[in-house]
C-alpha positions as CSV (number, residue, x, y, z in Angstrom):
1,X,0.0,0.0,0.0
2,X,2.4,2.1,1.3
3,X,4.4,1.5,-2.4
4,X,1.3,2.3,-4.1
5,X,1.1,5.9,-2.9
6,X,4.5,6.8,-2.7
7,X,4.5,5.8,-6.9
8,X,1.1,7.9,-7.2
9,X,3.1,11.0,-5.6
10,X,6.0,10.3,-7.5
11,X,4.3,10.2,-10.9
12,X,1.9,13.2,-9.8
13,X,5.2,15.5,-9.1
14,X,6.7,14.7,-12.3
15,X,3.3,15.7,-14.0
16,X,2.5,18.3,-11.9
17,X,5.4,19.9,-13.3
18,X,4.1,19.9,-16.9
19,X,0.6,20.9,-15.6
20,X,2.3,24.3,-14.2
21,X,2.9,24.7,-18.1
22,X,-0.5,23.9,-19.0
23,X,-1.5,26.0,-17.2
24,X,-0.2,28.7,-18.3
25,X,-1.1,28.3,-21.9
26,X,-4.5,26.7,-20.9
27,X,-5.7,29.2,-17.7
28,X,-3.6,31.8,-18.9
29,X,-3.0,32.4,-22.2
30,X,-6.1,30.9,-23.9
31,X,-4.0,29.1,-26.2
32,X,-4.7,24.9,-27.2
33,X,-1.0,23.9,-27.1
34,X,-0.5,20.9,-28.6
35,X,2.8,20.7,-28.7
36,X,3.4,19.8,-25.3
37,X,2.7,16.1,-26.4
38,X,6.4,16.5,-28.0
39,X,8.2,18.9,-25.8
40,X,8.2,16.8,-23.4
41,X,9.6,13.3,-25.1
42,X,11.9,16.1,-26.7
43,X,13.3,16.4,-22.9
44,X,13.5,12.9,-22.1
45,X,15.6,12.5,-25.5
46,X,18.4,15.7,-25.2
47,X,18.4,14.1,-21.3
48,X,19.4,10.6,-22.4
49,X,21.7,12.0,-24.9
50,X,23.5,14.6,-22.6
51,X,23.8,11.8,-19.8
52,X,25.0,9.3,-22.3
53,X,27.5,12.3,-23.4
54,X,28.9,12.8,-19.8
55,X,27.1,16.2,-19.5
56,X,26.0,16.1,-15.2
57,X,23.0,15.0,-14.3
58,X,22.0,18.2,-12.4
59,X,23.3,20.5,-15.6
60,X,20.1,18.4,-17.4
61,X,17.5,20.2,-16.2
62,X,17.9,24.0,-17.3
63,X,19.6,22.7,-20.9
64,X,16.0,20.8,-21.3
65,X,14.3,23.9,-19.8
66,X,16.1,25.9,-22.5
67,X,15.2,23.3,-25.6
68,X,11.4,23.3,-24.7
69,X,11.5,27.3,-24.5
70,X,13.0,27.5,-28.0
71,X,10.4,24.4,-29.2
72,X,7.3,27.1,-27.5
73,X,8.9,30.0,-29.5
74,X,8.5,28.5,-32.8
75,X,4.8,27.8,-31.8
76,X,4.3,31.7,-30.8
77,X,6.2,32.6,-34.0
78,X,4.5,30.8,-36.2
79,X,1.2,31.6,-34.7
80,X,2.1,35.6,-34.3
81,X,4.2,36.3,-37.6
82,X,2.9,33.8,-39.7
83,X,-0.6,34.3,-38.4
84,X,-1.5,30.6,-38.4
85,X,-4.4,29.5,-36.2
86,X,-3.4,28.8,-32.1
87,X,-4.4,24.9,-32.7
88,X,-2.5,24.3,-36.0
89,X,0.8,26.1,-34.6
90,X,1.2,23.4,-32.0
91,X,0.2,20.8,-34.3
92,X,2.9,21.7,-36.9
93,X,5.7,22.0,-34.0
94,X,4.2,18.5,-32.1
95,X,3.9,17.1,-35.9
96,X,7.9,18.2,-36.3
97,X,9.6,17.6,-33.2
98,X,8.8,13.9,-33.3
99,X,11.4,13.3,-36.5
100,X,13.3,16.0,-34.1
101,X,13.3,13.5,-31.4
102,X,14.7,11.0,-33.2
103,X,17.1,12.8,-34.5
104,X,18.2,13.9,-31.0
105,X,18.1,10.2,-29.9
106,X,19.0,8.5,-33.1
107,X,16.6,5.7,-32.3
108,X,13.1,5.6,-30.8
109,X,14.1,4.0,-27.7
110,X,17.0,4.7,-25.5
111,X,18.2,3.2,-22.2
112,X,20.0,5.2,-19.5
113,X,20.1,2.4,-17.2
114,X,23.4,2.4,-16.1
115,X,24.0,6.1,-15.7
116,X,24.0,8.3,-12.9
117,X,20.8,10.4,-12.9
118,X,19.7,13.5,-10.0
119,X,18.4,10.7,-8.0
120,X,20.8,8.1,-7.8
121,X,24.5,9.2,-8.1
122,X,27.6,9.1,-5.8
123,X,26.9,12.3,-4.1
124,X,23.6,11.7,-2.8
125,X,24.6,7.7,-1.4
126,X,26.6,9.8,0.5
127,X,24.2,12.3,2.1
128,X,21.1,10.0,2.6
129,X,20.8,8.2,5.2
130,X,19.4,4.3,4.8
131,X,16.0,4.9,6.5
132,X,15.1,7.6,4.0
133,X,16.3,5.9,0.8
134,X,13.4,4.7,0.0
135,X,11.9,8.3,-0.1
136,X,15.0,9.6,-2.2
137,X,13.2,9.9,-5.7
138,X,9.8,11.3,-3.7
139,X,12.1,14.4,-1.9
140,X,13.8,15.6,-5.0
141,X,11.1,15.5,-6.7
142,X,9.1,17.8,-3.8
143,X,12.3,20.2,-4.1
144,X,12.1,20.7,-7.8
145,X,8.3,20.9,-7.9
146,X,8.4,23.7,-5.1
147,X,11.6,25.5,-6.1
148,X,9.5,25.5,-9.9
149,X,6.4,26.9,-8.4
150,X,8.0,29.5,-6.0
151,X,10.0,30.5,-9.4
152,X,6.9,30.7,-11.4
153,X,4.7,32.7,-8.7
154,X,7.7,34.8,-8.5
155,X,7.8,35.8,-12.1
156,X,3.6,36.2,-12.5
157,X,4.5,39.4,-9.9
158,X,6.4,40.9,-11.9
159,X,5.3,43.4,-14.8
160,X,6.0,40.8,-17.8
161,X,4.0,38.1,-15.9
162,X,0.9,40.9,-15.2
163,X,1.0,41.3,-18.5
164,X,1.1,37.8,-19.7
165,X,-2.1,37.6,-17.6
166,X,-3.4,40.3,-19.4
167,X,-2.7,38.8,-22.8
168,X,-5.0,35.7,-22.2
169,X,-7.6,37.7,-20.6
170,X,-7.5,41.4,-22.4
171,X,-5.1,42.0,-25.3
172,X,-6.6,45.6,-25.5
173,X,-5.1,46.3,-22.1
174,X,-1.5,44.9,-23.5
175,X,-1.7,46.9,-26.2
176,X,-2.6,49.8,-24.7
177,X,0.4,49.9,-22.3
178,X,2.4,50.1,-25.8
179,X,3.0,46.3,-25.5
180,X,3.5,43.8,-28.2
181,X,0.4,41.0,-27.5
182,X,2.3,39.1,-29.5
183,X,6.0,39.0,-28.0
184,X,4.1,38.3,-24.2
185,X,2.5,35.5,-26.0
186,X,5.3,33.7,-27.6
187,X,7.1,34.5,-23.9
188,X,4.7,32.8,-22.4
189,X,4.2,29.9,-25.2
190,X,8.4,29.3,-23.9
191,X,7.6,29.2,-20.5
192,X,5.1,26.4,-21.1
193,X,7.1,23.8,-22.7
194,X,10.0,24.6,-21.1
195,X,7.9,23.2,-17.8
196,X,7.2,20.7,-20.4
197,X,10.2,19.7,-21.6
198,X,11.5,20.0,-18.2
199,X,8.7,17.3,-16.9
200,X,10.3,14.8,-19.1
201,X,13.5,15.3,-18.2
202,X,12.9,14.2,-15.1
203,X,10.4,11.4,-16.2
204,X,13.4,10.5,-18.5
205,X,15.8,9.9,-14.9
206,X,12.8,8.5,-13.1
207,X,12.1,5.9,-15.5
208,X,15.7,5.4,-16.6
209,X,14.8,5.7,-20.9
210,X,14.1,7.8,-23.6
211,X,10.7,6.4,-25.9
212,X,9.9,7.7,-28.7
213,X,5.7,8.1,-27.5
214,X,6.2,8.7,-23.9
215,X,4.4,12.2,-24.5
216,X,1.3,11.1,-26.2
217,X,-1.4,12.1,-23.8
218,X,0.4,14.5,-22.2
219,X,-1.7,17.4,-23.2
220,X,-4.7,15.7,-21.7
221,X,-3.2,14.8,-18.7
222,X,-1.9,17.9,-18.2
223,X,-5.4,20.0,-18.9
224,X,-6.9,16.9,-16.5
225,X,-4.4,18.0,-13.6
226,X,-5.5,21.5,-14.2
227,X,-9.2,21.3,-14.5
228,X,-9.1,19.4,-11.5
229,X,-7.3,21.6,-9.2
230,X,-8.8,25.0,-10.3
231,X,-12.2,23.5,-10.1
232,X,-11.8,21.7,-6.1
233,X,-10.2,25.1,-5.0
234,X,-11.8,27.7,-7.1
235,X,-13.7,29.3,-3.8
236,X,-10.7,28.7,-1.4
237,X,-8.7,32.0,-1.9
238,X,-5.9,31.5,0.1
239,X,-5.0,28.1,-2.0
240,X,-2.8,29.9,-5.4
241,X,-3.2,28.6,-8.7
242,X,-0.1,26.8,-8.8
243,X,-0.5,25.0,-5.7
244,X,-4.0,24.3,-6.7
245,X,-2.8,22.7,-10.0
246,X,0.2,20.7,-8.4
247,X,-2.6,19.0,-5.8
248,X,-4.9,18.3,-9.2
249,X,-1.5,15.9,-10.5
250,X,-1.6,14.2,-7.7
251,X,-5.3,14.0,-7.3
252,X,-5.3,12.4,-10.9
253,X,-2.9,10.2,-10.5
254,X,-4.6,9.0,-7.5
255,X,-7.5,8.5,-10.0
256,X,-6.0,6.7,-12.1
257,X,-3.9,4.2,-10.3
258,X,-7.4,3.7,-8.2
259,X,-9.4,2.8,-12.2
260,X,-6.7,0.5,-12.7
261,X,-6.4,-1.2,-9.2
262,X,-10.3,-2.5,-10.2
263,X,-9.0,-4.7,-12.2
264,X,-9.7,-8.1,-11.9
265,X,-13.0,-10.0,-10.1
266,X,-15.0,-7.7,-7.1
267,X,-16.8,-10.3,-4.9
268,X,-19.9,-8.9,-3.2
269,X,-21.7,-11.6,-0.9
270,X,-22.1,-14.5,-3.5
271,X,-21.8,-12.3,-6.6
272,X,-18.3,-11.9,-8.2
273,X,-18.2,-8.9,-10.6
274,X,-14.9,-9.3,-13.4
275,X,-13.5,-6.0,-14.9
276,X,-11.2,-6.2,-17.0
277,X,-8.9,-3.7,-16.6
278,X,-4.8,-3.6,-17.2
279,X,-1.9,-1.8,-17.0
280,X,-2.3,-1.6,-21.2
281,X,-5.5,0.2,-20.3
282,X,-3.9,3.4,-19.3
283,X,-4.7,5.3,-22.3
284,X,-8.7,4.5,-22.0
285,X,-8.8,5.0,-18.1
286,X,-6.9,8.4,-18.7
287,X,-9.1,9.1,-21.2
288,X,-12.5,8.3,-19.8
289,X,-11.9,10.4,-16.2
290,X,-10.8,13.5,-18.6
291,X,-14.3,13.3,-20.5
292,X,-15.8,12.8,-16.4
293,X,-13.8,15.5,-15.2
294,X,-15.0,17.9,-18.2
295,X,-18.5,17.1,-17.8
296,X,-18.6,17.6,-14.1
297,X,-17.0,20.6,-14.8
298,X,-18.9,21.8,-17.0
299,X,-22.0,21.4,-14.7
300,X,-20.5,23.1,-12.2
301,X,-20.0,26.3,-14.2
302,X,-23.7,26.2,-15.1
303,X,-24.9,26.0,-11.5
304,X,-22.5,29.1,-10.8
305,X,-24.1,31.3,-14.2
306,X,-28.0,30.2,-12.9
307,X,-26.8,31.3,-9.2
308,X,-25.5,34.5,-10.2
C-alpha cells in the first residue's frame, strides 16, 4: 500500500510539473497547445543523450528547460508572424519535433540504465541516510516541484507576468500599455514547454529511458491535472493557482492508479463482478476520467451562471 502511494506522488510530481505549463497556456493564455505532447519526449531525449554524453546530471535540467522554450517559440512565431491559427501552430511544432526527437536520440528508444541520474548518483549515497532511501526519488522531486512553483509565482508578480495575464484575458489592455500582445505570448508559449520539456527530463531519470511516445497524452493529462485543481479550490482564496494545479497531479494520478487497481473480479456476498482492466488500459482510463472530469466541470459552471 504504502508503495502504491509513494508511486502515485512520485508520478503526480513529475506531471505536476508539466501541468504548471498547461497552465499557463491553458488558464492563462487561452491558447490549445498541442505541442506539449512533444516537448516533453523532446526532454527525455536531449536528457538521455546529454547523460550518455557525460554532461552532469544536475546540468540536465535547465539545458531541457532551454530546448522546450526554443520548441514554444517557434509555436508563438508561427502563430504571431505567420498568423496561423493557435491549434495548428502546436500541431505543426508537435507534428515536427517527433522526427526531431529522433534525430536527437537516433533511435526511438534509449536506455539510461546504467547512468547516474539526480536521483541516484555518488553524491547523494553519500548524504542520505538508509532509512530515508526509499523516499530519495519522492524528496527531490518535492524540491524541484516547489523551487518551480516559487520561481513561477515569482515571475507572474512581476510586470511581464501581469501582462502575460493580461494577454489571455484582455489584449486591448497589452496593447494599450504600448506592449507587443504578441511578443508576451510567444514569452509565455516558452515558458510552457519549457515546464514541459523540463517534466520529461525528469520522467526520462525516473524511469531510466528515452521512448519515442512517452508524450502522447500528455496534453490531456496535463489539462486533466488543471481542471481538477482549479475547479476543487476555485472558492478557497488562500490556495494559489499553482499550488492548486500541483494538488490536481496528484489527485489524478490518485484516479487513475485507483481505475486500474479495479481490475480483476470484485466479490460482493455470493456475486463476483470481473473488470477487466490492465496496465495496457492506461490510455482508455486516462481518457475516460478527462471526459468525467470535463463534464462535471462543466456542470458546475452552469450551476454558478444560474446562481448568479
Amino acid at each position: 500500500m504504502l508503495t502504491t502511494i509513494i508511486g502515485v506522488l512520485e508520478e503526480g510530481l513529475v506531471y505536476a510539473i508539466m501541468a504548471l505549463g498547461v497552465y499557463i497556456t491553458y488558464k492563462i493564455l487561452d491558447f490549445p497547445d498541442l505541442s506539449v505532447d512533444s516537448t516533453f519526449p523532446m526532454g527525455a531525449a536531449v536528457t538521455a543523450v546529454s547523460i550518455i554524453a557525460g554532461v552532469p546530471p544536475v546540468f540536465t535540467l535547465p539545458l531541457t528547460f532551454l530546448a522546450g522554450a526554443v520548441a514554444g517559440c517557434i509555436t508563438g512565431l508561427i502563430h504571431v508572424k505567420l498568423k496561423v491559427r493557435d491549434l495548428l501552430s502546436g500541431i505543426i511544432v508537435m507534428t515536427a519535433l517527433y522526427s526531431i526527437n529522433l534525430r536527437i536520440a537516433g533511435k526511438a528508444n534509449l536506455p539510461i540504465f546504467s547512468q547516474e541520474t539526480i536521483f541516484d548518483n555518488a553524491f547523494l549515497e553519500g548524504i542520505i541516510p538508509p532509512s530515508l532511501a526509499p523516499y530519495t526519488v519522492l524528496i527531490i522531486l518535492f524540491i524541484i516541484v516547489l523551487v518551480c512553483k516559487i520561481l513561477l509565482d515569482l515571475y507572474l508578480k512581476t510586470r511581464s507576468g501581469y501582462l502575460l495575464r493580461a494577454a489571455g484575458d484582455n489584449e486591448v489592455l497589452v496593447t494599450s500599455l504600448a506592449k507587443d500582445k504578441g511578443t508576451v505570448k510567444i514569452l509565455g508559449l516558452a515558458i510552457a514547454n519549457g515546464f514541459a520539456a523540463l517534466a520529461g527530463c525528469i520522467y526520462c531519470q525516473q524511469k531510466g529511458f528515452f521512448e519515442i511516445s512517452m508524450g502522447t497524452g500528455t496534453i490531456v493529462i496535463g489539462l486533466a491535472n488543471v481542471i481538477i485543481g482549479t475547479q476543487l479550490f476555485r472558492r478557497i482564496s488562500f490556495v494559489k493557482a499553482t499550488t492548486a494545479v500541483i494538488i490536481g497531479s496528484i489527485l489524478y494520478k490518485a484516479c487513475v492508479s485507483i481505475a486500474l487497481s479495479l481490475g480483476g473480479a470484485i466479490h460482493i456476498g455470493r456475486v463476483t463482478i470481473s473488470i477487466p482492466i490492465t496496465a495496457s488500459d492506461l490510455k482508455l482510463a486516462t481518457s475516460v476520467l478527462f471526459l468525467i472530469i470535463l463534464v462535471l466541470g462543466g456542470r458546475q459552471g452552469k450551476k454558478v451562471k444560474n446562481h448568479a
